[in-house]
C-alpha positions, 0 to 999 in steps of 0.5 A: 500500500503506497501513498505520497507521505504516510503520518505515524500516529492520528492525535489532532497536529498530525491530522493537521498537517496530513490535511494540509498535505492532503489538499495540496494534493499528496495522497496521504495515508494516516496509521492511528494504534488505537481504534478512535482518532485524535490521541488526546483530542477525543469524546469517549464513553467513559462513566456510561453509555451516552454519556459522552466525555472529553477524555483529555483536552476540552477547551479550544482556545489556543488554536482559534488563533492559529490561522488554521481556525483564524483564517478558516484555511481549512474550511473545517466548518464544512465537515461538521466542526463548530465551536461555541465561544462561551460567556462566562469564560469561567468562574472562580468560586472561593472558600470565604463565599466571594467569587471572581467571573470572567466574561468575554468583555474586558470591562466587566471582567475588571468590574468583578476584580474591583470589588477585590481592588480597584487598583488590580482591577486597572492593572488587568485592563493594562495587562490586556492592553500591554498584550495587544502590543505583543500578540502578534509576536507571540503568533509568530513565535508560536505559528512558525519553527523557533529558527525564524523566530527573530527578537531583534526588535523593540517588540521581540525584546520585550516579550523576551524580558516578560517571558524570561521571568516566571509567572509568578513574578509576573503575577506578584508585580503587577497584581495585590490582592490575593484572589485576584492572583489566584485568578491569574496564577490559575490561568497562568497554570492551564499549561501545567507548567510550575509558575514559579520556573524562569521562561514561564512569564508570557503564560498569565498574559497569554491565557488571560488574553485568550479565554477573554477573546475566546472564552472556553472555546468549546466544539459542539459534539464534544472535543473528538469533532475536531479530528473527525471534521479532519479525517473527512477532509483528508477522506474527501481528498483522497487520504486514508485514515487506517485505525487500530495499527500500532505502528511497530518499526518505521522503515528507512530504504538507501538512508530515506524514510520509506514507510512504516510497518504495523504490529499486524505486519501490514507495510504502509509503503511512503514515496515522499516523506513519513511523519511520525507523531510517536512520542520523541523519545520513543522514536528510536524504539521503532528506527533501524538501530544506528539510524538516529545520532547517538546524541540525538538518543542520549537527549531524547531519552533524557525527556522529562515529563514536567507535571503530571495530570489526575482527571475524574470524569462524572456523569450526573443527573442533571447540569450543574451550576456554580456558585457565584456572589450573586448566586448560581451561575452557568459556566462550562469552566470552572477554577477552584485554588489559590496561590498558597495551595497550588504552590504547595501541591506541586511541592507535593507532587514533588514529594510524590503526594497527592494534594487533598487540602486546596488543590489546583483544579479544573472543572469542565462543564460541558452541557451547559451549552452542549447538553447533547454529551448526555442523555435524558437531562443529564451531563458529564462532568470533569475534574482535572488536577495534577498527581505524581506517577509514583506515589510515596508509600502508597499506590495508586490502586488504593489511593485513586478513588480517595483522591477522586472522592476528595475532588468530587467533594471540592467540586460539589461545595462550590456547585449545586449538586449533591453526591445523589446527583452523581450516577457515576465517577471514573477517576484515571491517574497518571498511569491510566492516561498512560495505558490509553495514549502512550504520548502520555508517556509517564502521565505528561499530557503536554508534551512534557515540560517546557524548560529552557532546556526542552523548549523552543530551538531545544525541542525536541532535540538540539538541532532538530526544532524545524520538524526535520528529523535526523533521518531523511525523509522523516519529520516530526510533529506533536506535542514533543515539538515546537511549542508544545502541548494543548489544543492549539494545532501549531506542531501540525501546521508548522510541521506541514509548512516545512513539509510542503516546502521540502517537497516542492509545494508552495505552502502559501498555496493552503496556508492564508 
């Protein structure tokens, strides 16, 4: 089975950029281990049937600025992918009762921080202002491969300066009062990067600035609607999209990337290029050996997966609100912590504890504008937070539904539903977002963590940022590569650009 550019792995920048190739004409054949598609970006049945959850991502806010959705280069909308922009963007429910809500206008957002601080609440709107000053760099730094991404300018210096910093510092500068830098700092954190790490003063800006534009940008049908609207346009294309295949070797012929073999034996044969999305440092597990340069292995074996990830996925009776100052709100999001407590639970998470007391945590909400994801009235429900893989004197086939019942219970004292509202809980630890993608290698669900030395023109490797691997012929995308992890298609698209113009094609011709 021959194609022009056969794609190792189907998670959403791999379809991306198999989409791109495919309409600038390449016969594209797409090889997914699993039987759904999507990798992270996937609706699944996990509590019960009809209840439809988004099992990793589930805001699409990072890649409504990509030209990919900014400029519709794809026309995705016509294969059956829509998005709700929601207002409120989130709500922040505190222990003391107060509440702080974002909403997509600027101005009544700022409303809701002074009755914290009058002052914090100008600093936000300056802190949004200061943004549109450095957006379009941040677009360029982000929608291209890091080598062309100049800072010899006014504009590129000073996003350097901000960014050099940590978000804390950035927090703690420019904002007093102690909800609203748990709001900032939460936000700052949507990454699951440490604020407190040098490199990470850019995040409390640009995830704020985001859900203000976006809200929690949300795909009607759940999360899964954005590779499935991809698969039917590389379909319509001519592409194949060839599911439950793991890839087990990708061949090289006269020093070329050639094609892959599945674990079945079946050979994908590739005439152009190969593109693998397979975890970087697991790339040399399915190369000829001796095909990668030994420091291309050494660096990539020493990936570190930064923060790992807990989730609790609910499906309840009916669609929970929020408790707010003015009383129950709707909101697909909602933030629960504060600055003290996620600062100590990543010291737990170092420690190799889970955090119990005031924990980070991520509610998603999503049928409170997409009730279809359950039947009969109901709703699904998540929580996600962070947990070390390995746990300190305990296990996690004891200490999972701990854990998860301490989440639910966070949950449901800032929200209107009672445990009899809760028909089922599905908790999943690192090692269980590990099991279903190996990407989640180690229970990382960004692509690891993005320190200066797994970061920009070190990402994946030094030396291989431009999505060119060291083996002719194969490219790489993912969350691994430039810039990393979330829902934001960047790796795919970037990866495509220099795919297209590796082999001839004018990406100008697909890329508006």
């Amino acid at each position: 089975m021959e194609s022009d550019v056969v794609v190792a792995g189907a998670g959403h920048n791999s379809l991306i950029a198999a989409a791109y190739l495919s309409v600038a004409g390449l016969r594209v054949t797409v090889v997914e281990a699993r039987a759904i598609i999507g990798g992270n970006t996937v609706t699944e049945e996990l509590t019960l049937p009809g209840f439809k959850h988004d099992s990793c991502s589930s805001a699409h806010v990072l890649i409504q600025s990509n030209p990919l959705m900014r400029n519709n280069e794809l026309g995705l909308d016509r294969y059956g992918l829509r998005y709700v922009f929601t207002d409120p963007a989130l709500v922040m429910p505190f222990p003391d009762g107060t509440s702080i809500t974002m909403w997509r206008d600027p101005q009544r957002t700022a409303l809701e921080l002074e009755r914290f601080s009058p002052r914090d609440a100008q600093s936000y709107l300056d802190f949004l202002g200061e943004w549109g000053g450095l957006r379009e760099h941040h677009g360029v730094v982000n929608n291209s491969p890091p080598s062309e991404s100049s800072v010899e300018s006014d504009v590129g210096r000073r996003y350097g300066r901000l960014n050099a910093r940590s978000a804390k510092e950035v927090v703690f500068d420019r904002f007093e009062e102690p909800h609203v830098r748990s709001l900032l700092l939460w936000l700052a954190f949507a990454t699951i990067q440490d604020p407190e790490r040098p490199g990470t003063g850019i995040l409390p800006m640009a995830v704020a600035a985001g859900r203000q534009e976006f809200g929690w940008a949300t795909p009607i049908g759940g999360s899964g609607m954005l590779p499935l609207a991809l698969r039917r346009l590389i379909e319509d294309h001519g592409g194949r999209v060839v599911t439950g295949s793991p890839v087990s070797e990708i061949t090289i012929d006269n020093g070329r990337a050639s094609g892959v073999v599945t674990a079945n034996g079946r050979r994908y044969q590739a005439r152009r290029a190969v593109l693998s999305t397979i975890h970087v440092a697991l790339l040399p597990e399915v190369l000829p050996q001796g095909s990668l340069p030994p420091s291309f292995v050494r660096r990539v074996r020493d990936w570190r997966p930064g923060l790992t990830l807990f989730a609790v996925h609910l499906a309840l009776r009916s669609t929970p609100k929020f408790i707010a100052t003015n009383g129950p709100l709707g909101s697909v999001a909602g933030a629960f912590g504060s600055v003290d407590g996620l600062l100590a639970q990543i010291e737990d998470h170092r420690a190799g504890r889970t955090c119990r007391r005031d924990p980070w945590l991520l509610v998603v909400n999503p049928c409170e504008v997409d009730p279809g994801r359950a039947p009969n009235g109901g709703a699904t429900l998540k929580l996600l937070t962070i947990a070390p893989r390995e746990l300190e004197g305990a296990s996690w086939a004891s200490e999972k539904h701990r854990f998860a019942s301490r989440l639910v219970e966070l949950a449901g004292s800032a929200m209107d539903f009672a445990p009899r509202d809760v028909i089922a809980v599905t908790p999943e630890s690192p090692l269980d977002l590990e099991n279903r993608n190996p990407h989640n290698l180690w229970g990382s669900c960004h692509g690891g963590e993005l320190s200066p030395e797994q970061s920009g023109v070190n990402r994946p490797a030094p030396g291989y940022a431009g999505y060119r691997m060291p083996v002719d012929g194969l490219y790489q995308t993912g969350a691994t590569t430039h810039p990393g992890g979330s829902v934001s298609g960047r790796p795919g698209r970037n990866a495509a650009r220099v795919m297209l113009a590796d082999l001839g094609f004018d990406p100008a011709a697909v890329m508006k």
